[in-house]
C-alpha positions in Angstrom: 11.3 11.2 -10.9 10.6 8.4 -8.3 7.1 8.2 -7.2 5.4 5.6 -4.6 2.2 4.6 -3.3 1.3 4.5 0.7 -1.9 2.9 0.7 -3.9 0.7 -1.5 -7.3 0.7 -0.1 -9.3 3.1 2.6 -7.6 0.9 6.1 -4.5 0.1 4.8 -1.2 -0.2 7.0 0.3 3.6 7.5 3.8 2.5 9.0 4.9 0.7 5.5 4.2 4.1 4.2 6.3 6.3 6.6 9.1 4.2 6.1 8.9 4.3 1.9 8.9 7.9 2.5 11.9 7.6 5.3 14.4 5.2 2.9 13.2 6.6 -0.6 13.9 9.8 -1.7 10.2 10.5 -3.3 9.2 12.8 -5.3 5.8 12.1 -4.5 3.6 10.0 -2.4 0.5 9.0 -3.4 -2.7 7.7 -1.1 -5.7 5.8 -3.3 -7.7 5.1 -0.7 -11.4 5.6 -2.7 -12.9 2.1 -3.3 -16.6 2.1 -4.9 -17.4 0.6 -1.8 -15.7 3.2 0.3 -17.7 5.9 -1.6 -21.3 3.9 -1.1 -20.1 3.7 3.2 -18.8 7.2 3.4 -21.9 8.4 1.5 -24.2 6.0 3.8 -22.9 7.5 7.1 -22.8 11.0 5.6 -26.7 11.0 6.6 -26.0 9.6 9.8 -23.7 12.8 10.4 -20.1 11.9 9.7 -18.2 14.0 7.2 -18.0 13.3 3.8 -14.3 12.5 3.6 -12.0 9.2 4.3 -12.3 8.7 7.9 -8.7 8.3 7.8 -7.5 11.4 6.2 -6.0 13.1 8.9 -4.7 10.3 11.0 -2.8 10.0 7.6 -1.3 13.5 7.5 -0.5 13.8 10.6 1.4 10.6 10.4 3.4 10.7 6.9 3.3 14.8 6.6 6.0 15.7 8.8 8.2 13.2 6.7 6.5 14.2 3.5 8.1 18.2 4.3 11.2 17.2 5.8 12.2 15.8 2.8 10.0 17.8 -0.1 7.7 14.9 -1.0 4.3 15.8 -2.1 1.2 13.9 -1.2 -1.6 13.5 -3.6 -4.4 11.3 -2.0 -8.4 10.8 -3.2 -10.0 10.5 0.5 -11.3 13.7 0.3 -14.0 11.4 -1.2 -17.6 13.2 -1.4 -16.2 16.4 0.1 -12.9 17.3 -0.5 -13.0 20.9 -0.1 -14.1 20.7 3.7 -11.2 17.8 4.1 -8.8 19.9 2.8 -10.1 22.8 5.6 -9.6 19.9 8.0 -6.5 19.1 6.8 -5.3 22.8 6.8 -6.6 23.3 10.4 -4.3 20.0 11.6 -1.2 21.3 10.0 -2.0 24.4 11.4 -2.3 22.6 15.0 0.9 21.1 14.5 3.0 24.0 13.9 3.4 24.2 10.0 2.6 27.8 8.6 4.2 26.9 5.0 2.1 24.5 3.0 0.0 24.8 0.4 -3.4 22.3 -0.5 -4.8 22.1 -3.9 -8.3 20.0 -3.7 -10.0 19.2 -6.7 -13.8 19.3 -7.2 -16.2 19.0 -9.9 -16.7 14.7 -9.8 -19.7 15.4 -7.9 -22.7 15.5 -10.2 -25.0 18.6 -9.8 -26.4 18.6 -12.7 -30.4 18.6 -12.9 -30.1 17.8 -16.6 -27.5 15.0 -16.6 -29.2 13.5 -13.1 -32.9 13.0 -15.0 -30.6 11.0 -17.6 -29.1 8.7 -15.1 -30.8 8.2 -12.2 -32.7 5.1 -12.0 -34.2 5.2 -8.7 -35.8 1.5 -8.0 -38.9 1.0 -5.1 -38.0 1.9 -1.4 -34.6 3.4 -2.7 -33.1 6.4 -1.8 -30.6 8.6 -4.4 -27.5 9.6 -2.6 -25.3 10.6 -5.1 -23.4 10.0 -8.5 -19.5 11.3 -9.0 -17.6 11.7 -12.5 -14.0 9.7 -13.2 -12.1 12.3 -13.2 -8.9 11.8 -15.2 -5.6 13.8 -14.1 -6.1 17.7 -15.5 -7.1 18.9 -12.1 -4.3 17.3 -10.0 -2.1 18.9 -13.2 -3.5 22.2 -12.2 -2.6 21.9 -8.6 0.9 20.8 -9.2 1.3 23.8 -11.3 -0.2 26.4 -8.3 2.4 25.0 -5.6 0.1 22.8 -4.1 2.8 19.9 -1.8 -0.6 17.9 -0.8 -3.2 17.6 -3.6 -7.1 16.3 -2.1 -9.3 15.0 -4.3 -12.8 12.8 -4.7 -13.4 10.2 -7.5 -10.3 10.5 -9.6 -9.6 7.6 -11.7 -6.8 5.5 -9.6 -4.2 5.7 -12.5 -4.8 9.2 -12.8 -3.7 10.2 -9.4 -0.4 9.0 -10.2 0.0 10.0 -14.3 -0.7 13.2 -13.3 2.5 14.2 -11.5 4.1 12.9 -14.5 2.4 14.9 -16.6 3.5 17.6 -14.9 7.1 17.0 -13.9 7.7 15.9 -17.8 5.9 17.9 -19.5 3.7 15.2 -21.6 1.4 16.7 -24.3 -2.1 15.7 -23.2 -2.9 13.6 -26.6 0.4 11.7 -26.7 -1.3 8.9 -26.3 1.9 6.3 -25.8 3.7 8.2 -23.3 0.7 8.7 -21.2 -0.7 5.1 -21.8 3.2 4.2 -20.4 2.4 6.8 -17.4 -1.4 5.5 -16.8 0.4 1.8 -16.9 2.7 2.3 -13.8 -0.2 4.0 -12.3 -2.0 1.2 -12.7 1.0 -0.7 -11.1 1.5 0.9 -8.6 -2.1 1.7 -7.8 -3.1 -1.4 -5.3 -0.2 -0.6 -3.3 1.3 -3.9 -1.6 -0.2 -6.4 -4.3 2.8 -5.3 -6.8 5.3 -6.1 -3.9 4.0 -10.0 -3.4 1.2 -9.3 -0.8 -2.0 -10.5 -3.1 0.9 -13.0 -5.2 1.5 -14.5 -2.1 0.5 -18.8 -2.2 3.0 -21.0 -0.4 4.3 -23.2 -1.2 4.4 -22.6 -5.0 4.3 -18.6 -4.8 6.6 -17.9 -1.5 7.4 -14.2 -0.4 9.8 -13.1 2.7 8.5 -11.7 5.2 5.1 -10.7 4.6 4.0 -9.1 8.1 6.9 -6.7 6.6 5.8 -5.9 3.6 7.5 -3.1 1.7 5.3 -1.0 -0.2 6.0 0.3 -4.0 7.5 2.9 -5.7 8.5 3.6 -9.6 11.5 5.5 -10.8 10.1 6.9 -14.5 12.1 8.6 -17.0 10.7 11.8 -19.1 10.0 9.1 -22.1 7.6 6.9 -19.8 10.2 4.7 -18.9 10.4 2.9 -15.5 11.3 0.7 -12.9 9.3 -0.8 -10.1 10.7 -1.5 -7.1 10.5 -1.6 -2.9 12.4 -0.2 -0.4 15.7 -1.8 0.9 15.6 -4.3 3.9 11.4 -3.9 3.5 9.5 -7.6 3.3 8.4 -9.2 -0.2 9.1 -9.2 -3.7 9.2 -7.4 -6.9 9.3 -9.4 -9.6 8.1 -10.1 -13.4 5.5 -12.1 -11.8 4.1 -9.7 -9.4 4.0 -7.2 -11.7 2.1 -9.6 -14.6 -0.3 -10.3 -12.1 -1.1 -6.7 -10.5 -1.0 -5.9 -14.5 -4.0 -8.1 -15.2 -5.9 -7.1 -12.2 -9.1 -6.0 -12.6 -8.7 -6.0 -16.1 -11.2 -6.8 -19.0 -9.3 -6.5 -22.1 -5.8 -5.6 -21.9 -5.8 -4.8 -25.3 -8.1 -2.1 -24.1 -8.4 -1.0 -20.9 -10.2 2.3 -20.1 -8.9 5.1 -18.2 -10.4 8.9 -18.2 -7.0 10.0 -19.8 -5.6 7.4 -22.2 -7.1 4.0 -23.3 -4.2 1.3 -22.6 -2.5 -1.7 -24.6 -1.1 -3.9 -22.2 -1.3 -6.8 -25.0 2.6 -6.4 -25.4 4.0 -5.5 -21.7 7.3 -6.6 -20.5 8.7 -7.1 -18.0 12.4 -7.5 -17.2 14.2 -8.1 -13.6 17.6 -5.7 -13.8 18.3 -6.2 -9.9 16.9 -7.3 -7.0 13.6 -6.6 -6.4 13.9 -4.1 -9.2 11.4 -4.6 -12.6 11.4 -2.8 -16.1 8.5 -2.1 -17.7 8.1 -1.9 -21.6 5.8 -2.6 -24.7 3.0 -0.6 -23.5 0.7 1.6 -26.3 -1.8 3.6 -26.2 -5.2 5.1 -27.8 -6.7 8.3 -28.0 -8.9 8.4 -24.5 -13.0 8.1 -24.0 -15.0 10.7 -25.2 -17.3 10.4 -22.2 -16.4 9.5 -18.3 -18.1 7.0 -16.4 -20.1 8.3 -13.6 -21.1 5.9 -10.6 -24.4 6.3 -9.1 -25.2 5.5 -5.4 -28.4 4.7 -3.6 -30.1 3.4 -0.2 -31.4 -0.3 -0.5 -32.8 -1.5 1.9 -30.6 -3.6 4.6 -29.1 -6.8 5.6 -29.3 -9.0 8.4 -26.7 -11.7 8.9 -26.2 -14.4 11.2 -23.1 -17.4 11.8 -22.9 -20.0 14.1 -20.2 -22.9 14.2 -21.2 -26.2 14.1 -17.8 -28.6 14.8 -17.2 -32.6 15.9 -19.1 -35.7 15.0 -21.5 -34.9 11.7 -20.7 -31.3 11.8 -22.2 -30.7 8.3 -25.6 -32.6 9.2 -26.2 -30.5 12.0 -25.5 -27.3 10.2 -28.0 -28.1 7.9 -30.9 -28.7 10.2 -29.8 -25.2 11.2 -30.5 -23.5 7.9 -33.3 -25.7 7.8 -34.6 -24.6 11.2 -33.9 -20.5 10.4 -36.0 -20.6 7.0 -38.7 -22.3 8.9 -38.7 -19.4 11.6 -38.8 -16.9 9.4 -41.8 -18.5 7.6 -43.5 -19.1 11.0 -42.5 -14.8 11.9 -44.0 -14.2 8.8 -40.5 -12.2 8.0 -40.8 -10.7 4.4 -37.2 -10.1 2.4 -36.2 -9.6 -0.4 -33.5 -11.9 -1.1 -31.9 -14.8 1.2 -28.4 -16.5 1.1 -27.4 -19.6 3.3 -23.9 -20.9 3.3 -21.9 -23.5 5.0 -19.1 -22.0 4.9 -15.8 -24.8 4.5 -18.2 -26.4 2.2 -19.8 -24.6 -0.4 -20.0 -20.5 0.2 -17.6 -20.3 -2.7 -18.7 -22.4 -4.6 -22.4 -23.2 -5.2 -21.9 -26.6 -7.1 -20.0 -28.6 -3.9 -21.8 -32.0 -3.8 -22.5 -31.7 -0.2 -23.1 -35.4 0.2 -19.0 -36.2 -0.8 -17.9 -33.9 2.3 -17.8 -34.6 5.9 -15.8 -31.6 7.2 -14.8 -31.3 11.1 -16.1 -27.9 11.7 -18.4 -25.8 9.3 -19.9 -22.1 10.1 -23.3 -21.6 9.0 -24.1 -18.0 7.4 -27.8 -16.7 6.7 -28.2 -13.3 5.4 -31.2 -11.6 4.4 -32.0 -8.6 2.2 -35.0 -6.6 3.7 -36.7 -3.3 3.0 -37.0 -2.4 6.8 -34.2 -2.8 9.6 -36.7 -4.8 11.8 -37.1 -7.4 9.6 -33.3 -7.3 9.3 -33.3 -8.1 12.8 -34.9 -11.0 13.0 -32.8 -12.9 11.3 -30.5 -12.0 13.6 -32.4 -13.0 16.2 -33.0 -16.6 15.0 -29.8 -17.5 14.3 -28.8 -16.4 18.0 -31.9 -18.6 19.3 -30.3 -21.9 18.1 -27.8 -21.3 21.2 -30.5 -23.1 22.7 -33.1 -24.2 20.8 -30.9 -26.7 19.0 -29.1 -28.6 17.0 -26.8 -29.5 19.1 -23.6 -28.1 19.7 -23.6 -24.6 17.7 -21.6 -21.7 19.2 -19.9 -18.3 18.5 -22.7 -16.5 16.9 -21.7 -13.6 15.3 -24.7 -11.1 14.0 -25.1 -8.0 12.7 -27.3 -5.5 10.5 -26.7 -3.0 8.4 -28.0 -0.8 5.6 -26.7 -1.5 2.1 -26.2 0.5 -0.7 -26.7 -0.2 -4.1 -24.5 1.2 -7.3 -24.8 2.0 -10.9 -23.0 3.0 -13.9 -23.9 5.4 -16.5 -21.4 7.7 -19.5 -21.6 11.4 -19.8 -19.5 13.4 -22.6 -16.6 14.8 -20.6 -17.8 18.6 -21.7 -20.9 17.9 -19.1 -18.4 17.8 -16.4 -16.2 21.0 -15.1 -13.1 20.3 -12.4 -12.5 23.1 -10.7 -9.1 23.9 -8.4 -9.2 25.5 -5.6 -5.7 26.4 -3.5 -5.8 26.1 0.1 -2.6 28.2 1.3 -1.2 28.8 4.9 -2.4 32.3 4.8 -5.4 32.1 2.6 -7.4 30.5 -0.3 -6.7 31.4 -3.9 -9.5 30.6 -5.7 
């Protein structure tokens, strides 16, 4: 079975994708596109009156589908986000518009807490905040379930990233859902593959010790995995980048805690002794992964309204640079003191100097150009705007020579994290087909 991923994140490049699809004969093609962050924005702007899917859904279909039926390559994707089922009407409308009356959508719900009992248990609702919403980790049952209907484009919210890929394994191969090693191996390229264009050099990328060809053509990944969990990661031919036993150590340890132990909804994984082995070019084994019996309860993310942020730059660039900067920041507190501006929280940072790192002995540094960033966290959007405001009045009010403000506000949204035994949570599947809805 050969399966690849064409996208990494909610903006990612589309044309990379087409072309996996157009050189490599997949089985499937999956989309992870559902960042916490992208939930908390999607979820923000749902109020506002957007819909409560990846803005990008359907630009995506309309792109990669045509490709995807041509040559029998099935799409699984999570940017149906906080409404999958009216994404996957969307989608099913567009497919319609373009001429296809022979598809079939399975969208998986059920992520989405609705629960009064569990929500009293996990909601923690601070001052001036708003609730708007908390969604299960789904693992990879539903998808499962909509391979097994027919479904050739699966739409669903918060699945698990792994999961969106072990599940087409699962099904294709058969894998008993407490084999615990041979899903742990399936979960692991998942896991690979998940981040999309990291695995093939993108995020290795660090000339000049860590060089890759051609990055503005970056190839993006795909696995070849045998029924016993074996596989190979690799990129399309003549595509930019890399595979190798490096970027596939690194993408391995990403966003990892313990790799003796890292969590999924479906199996818990032992990366402690991966392999890796280069058999060709731009082609990498995998081995040596375990796996444990999985959770007994699934993490469930929490979103909420709080409050918003008002941010301001300037540049500052020449002859003492830094100094002037300073008297900037200096000048902006002092403003907001005078405006009698209350917030919450308040960040300044030259950045070139110190915004990543906090313990830069600004005295030692004399750079040629810094940009000065102030950002506040307010309760109300006019306070927000102030700041704003202030940092645009030092086009004239001084120090001397600042320029290219850049300001903006915007409301932010906070998160959370709370357990629930996986029998408080029920996916359902629901099967979208060109000439009706099976239920």
């Amino acid at each position: 079975m050969k399966i690849g991923c064409g996208a990494g994140f909610l903006n990612d490049r589309i044309d990379p994708a087409k072309e996996l699809v157009k050189k490599e004969d997949l089985d499937y093609i999956v989309f992870e596109c559902l960042a916490e962050r992208t939930l908390g924005e999607i979820l923000k702007n749902v109020i506002k009156g957007t819909k409560g899917f990846a803005p990008t859904l359907l630009t995506r279909i309309k792109e990669v589908f045509p490709l995807c039926f041509e040559k029998g390559t099935k799409i699984i994707t999570n940017e149906g986000a906080a409404d999958p089922l009216d994404a996957s009407f969307q989608v099913a409308k567009l497919l319609d518009e373009l001429g296809f009356n022979d598809f079939s959508i399975g969208v998986v719900i059920g992520d989405k807490i609705t629960s009064k009992e569990i929500l009293e248990k996990i909601i923690s609702v601070k001052e001036g905040e708003d609730f708007l919403g908390a969604f299960a980790y789904l693992g990879s049952e539903g998808i499962v379930e909509a391979l097994k209907s027919g479904a050739n484009i699966v739409i669903t919210g918060r699945v698990a990233d792994a999961s969106l890929f072990l599940a087409p394994m699962i099904y294709e191969f058969g894998w008993e859902l407490d084999d615990w090693d041979t899903l742990a191996k399936g979960a692991a390229i998942g896991h690979l593959l998940e981040c999309c264009g990291q695995v093939t050099g993108g995020y290795f990328a660090s000339p000049p010790e860590k060089n890759v060809n051609d990055l503005a053509r970056l190839g993006f990944p795909f696995a070849e995995v045998s029924k016993g969990g074996d596989a190979v990661i690799s990129k399309p031919r003549e595509t930019g980048g890399s595979v190798t036993p490096l970027t596939c150590k690194e993408q391995v340890l990403y966003e990892i805690f313990d790799p003796s132990h890292y969590i999924t909804p479906d199996v818990i994984i032992d990366f402690s002794s991966v392999e890796f082995h280069k058999i060709g070019e731009d082609r990498v084994k995998i081995s040596g992964v375990r796996g444990k019996k999985r959770p007994d309860s699934l993490k469930v993310i929490a979103f909420y309204k709080d409050g918003y942020i008002g941010e301001g730059e300037i540049s500052y660039g020449g002859y003492r640079a830094k100094e002037r900067a300073k008297l900037a920041a200096e000048v902006i507190l002092e403003r907001l003191k005078i405006r009698n501006v209350e917030y919450d929280d308040i960040r300044v940072d030259f950045i070139g100097v110190d915004s990543l790192s906090k313990t830069a002995d600004l005295t030692k540094y004399a750079p040629p150009e810094v940009r000065l960033r102030v950002a506040t966290k307010t309760k109300n959007l006019e306070n927000a705007k102030i700041v704003c405001d202030e940092v645009e009045a030092l086009l004239t009010n001084g120090p001397a020579g600042g320029g290219g403000v850049n300001t903006r506000t915007d409301e932010l949204v906070r998160v959370d994290y709370a357990f629930v035994p996986r029998e408080k949570i029920y996916p359902k599947v629901i099967i979208l087909k060109s000439k009706g809805v099976v239920l």
